[in-house]
N, C-alpha and C positions, 0 to 999 in steps of 0.2 A: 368473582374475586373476593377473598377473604378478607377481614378489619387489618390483620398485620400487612398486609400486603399494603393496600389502600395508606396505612401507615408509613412505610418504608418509601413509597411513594413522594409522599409529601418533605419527610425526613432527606429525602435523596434532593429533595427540590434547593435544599438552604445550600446556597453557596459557600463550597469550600468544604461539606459536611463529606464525611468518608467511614469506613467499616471500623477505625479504631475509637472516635469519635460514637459510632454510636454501641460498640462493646462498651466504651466508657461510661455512656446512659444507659445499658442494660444492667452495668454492676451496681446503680445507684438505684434504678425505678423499676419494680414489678415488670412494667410488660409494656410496648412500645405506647397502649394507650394512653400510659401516665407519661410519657416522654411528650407525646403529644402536644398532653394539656400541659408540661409544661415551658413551652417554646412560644411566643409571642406571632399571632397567623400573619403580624405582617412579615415573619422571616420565611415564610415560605413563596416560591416562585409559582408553585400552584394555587393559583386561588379560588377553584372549583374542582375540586375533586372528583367529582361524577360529572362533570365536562368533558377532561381527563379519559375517565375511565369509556366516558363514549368513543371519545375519539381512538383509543388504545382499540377497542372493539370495532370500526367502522375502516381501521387501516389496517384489520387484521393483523396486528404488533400481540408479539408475547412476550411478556415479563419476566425476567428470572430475575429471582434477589436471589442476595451472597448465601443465606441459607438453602437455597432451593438445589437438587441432585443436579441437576443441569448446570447449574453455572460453572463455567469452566476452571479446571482443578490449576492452570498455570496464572489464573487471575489473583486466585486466594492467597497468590505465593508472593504479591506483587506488594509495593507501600501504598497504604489506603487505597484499598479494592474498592471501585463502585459498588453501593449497597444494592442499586439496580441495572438491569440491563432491558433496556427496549429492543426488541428483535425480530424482524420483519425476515423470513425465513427456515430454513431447520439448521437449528446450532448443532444438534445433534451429528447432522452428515458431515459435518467439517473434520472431525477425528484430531490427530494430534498434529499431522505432519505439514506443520505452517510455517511460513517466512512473509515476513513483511519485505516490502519495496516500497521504496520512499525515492522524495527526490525532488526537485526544485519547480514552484508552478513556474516560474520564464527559465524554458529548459533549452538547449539546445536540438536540433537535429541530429546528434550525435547519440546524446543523451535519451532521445526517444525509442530512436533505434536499437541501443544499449537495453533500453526497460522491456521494449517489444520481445526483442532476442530472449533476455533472458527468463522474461513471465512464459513466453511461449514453450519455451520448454521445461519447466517447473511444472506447466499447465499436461502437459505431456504426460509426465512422470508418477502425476497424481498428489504432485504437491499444492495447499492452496496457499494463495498468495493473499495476503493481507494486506491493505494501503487506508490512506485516508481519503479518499474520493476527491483531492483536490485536482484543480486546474492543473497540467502540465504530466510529469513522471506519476501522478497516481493516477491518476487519469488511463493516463496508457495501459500503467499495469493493472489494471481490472480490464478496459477491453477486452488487450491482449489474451488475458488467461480464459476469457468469455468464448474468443472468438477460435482458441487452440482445444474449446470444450473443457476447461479448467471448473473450478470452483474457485471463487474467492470472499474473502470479506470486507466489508467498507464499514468504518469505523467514523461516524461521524462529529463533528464539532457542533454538531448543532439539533435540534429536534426532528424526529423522523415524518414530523409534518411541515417541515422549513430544508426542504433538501438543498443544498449550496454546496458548489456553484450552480444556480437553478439553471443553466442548460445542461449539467447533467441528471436531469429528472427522469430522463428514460432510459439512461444507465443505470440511474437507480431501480426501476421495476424490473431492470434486465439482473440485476442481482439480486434480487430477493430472490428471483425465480431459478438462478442455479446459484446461490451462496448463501449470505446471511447481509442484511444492513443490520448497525449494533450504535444506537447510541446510549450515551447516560445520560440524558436532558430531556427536562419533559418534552411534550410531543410539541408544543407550538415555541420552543426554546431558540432565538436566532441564533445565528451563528460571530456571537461575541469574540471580540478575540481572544481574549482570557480563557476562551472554552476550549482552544485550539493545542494549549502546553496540556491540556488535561485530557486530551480524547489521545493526544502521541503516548502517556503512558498504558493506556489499553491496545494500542497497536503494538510496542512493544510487548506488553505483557502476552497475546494472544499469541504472539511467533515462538517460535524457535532458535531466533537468527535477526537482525534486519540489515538489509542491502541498501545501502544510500548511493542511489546512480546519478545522481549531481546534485551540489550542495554547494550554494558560496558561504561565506565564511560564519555568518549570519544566517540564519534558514531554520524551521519548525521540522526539516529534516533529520540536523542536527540535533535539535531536540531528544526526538528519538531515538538516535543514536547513546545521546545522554544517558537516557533514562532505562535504554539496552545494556549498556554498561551497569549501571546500577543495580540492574536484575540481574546478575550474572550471564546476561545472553551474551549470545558471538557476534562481531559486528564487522558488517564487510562494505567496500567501497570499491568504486566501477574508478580508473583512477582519467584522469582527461588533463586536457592542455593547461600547462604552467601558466599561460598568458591569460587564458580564458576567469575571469570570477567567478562564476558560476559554476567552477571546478575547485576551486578551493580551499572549501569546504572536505569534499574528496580528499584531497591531495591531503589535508592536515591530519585527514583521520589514517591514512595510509602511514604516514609518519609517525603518527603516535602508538600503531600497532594493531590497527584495522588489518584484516585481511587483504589481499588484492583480489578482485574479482576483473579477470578477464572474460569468462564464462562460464556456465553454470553448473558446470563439473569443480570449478572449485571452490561451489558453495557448498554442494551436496556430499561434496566428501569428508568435508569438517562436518555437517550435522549428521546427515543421514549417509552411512556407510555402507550401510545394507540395502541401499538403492544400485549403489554405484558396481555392484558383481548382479544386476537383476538387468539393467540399463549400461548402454555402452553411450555415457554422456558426453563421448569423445566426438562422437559421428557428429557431429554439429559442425565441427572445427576441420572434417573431411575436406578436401581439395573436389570441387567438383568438377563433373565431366567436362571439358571446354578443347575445343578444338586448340590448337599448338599454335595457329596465327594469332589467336584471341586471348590467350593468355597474359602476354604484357600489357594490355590493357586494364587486362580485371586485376592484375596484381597491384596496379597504383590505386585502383579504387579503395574507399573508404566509405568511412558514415560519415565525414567530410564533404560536403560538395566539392566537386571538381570539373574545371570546363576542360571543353574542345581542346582549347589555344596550349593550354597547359598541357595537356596530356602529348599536344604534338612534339609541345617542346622537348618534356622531359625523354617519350620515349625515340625522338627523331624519327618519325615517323609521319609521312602525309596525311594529310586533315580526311581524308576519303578512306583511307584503311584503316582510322581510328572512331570514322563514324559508323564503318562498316562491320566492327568490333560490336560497336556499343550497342549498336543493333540487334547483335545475335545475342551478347549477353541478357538484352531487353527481351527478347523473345523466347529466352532461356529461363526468365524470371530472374538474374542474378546480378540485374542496374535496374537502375533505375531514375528516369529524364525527371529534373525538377524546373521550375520556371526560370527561365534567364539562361536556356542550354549548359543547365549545369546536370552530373551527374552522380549520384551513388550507390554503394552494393548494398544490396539489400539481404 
């Protein structure tokens, strides 16, 4: 690792420091070493630099600063780009055709469903899907795109030796190994909450797009969303129940002139258009095969739970021809039993 590096490093350490800040120090001082010397070491969050630089090596993490060919060209375009990026991964194989998914850590059942469907098939299509690696909708959509053989990115709030929420640490080695993890914090950095508005304008910045699939009115979703706007990105919203808060967020940005996302043909055809005559994103929304007795059945299902009792009522139908329904749809893969004999389509 080179002096400027090692430099940028530390420079990247002081809170609140960014790419215009330190253009400003390079118009005043020779070369980052004089910037160095002269900044006060207790403003830096690193306080051993070759501690650092072990750990950077021992976690197999790569560095790209703003000046390096690698760092990615839609970051440089963003307000105050990270001067660094820690990168446990190849940034390289990620290419250009990203969306972030975002969405609320206490999500609903709906809302998961919603994330799963729609990373799954982005995953599919060769889109990756970008999130914050939190509890709840990012969570999903990194599985999800993991598990559909996707690629994705996880941009984290915190140090790539401080993974949180720490039981996603074997999510995390599951994505370096087909994605990228990307933070801007040194390696033993916790995850502050101040650090959180700051890693949403790199998930922004990384995408193309971001999808908010539940947000109450309040949320680091929203955030996001913000700071998408900001960059000139497209910004789309999964829309859900009026009663629900944890939709509300949704619902506002829906109003304000967010796209609607139903499904993920009408994401792909606002960004990537030249997907949508390559890929028939419609077959998702196909009607599947189901016998003619079992059809009223799976027509009331949702990503709602829904019991027995109900399903009798509404479709008047005996509790024995509706379990004998839900059965075949079960064994069809197309419900699905959850605890308390409730059920939905999955």
């Amino acid at each position: 690792m080179n002096n400027t590096t090692k430099h940028l490093l530390l420079l990247n350490s002081i809170a609140g420091f960014g790419y215009k800040k330190l253009q400003a120090l390079l118009g005043k001082f020779q070369n980052t070493a004089d910037i160095i010397d002269s900044i006060s070491p207790s403003d830096f969050n690193i306080k051993n630099i070759e501690q650092e630089i072990r750990l950077i090596t021992e976690e197999k993490i790569n560095i790209v600063t703003v000046f390096d060919k690698e760092y990615p060209d839609s970051l440089k375009e963003i307000h105050s780009p990270p001067v660094v990026l820690y990168v446990k991964g190849k940034l390289e194989d990620m290419g250009e055709s990203t969306i972030a998914v975002v969405g609320s850590r206490n999500c609903t059942h709906y809302g998961k469903s919603m994330a799963s469907r729609i990373c799954s098939s982005l995953a599919k299509i060769g889109i990756v899907v970008v999130s914050g690696m939190a509890r709840g909708i990012d969570t999903v959509a990194h599985k999800e795109t993991l598990n559909s053989g996707g690629k994705t990115m996880a941009v984290l709030g915190s140090g790539l030796k401080q993974i949180y929420p720490p039981e996603n640490k074997r999510l995390a080695e599951e994505i370096s190994q087909n994605g990228v993890l990307i933070s801007e914090f040194p390696m033993n950095m916790p995850p502050l909450k101040e650090n959180f508005p700051r890693r949403n304008r790199i998930i922004s910045g990384l995408s193309k797009g971001v999808v908010v699939v539940e947000a109450p009115e309040k949320s680091g979703a929203l955030i996001t969303a913000d700071f998408a706007l900001e960059q000139g990105k497209d910004v789309f919203a999964v829309p859900g129940n009026t009663d629900l808060y944890s939709f509300k967020g949704c619902n506002n940005l829906i109003k304000q002139g967010a796209k609607l996302v139903c499904n993920t043909f009408d994401i792909i055809e606002e960004l990537f258009p030249e997907i949508v005559d390559k890929h028939d994103a419609k077959r998702e929304e196909s009607l599947p095969d189901i016998a003619t007795e079992h059809r009223p059945v799976y027509a009331l299902l949702s990503k709602e739970p829904i019991g027995v009792d109900t399903l009798t009522e509404k479709l008047n139908l005996n509790s024995q021809h509706i379990l004998s329904s839900l059965l075949q749809l079960e064994l069809a893969g197309l419900a699905k039993q959850l605890p308390g004999k409730l059920f939905v389509k999955t």
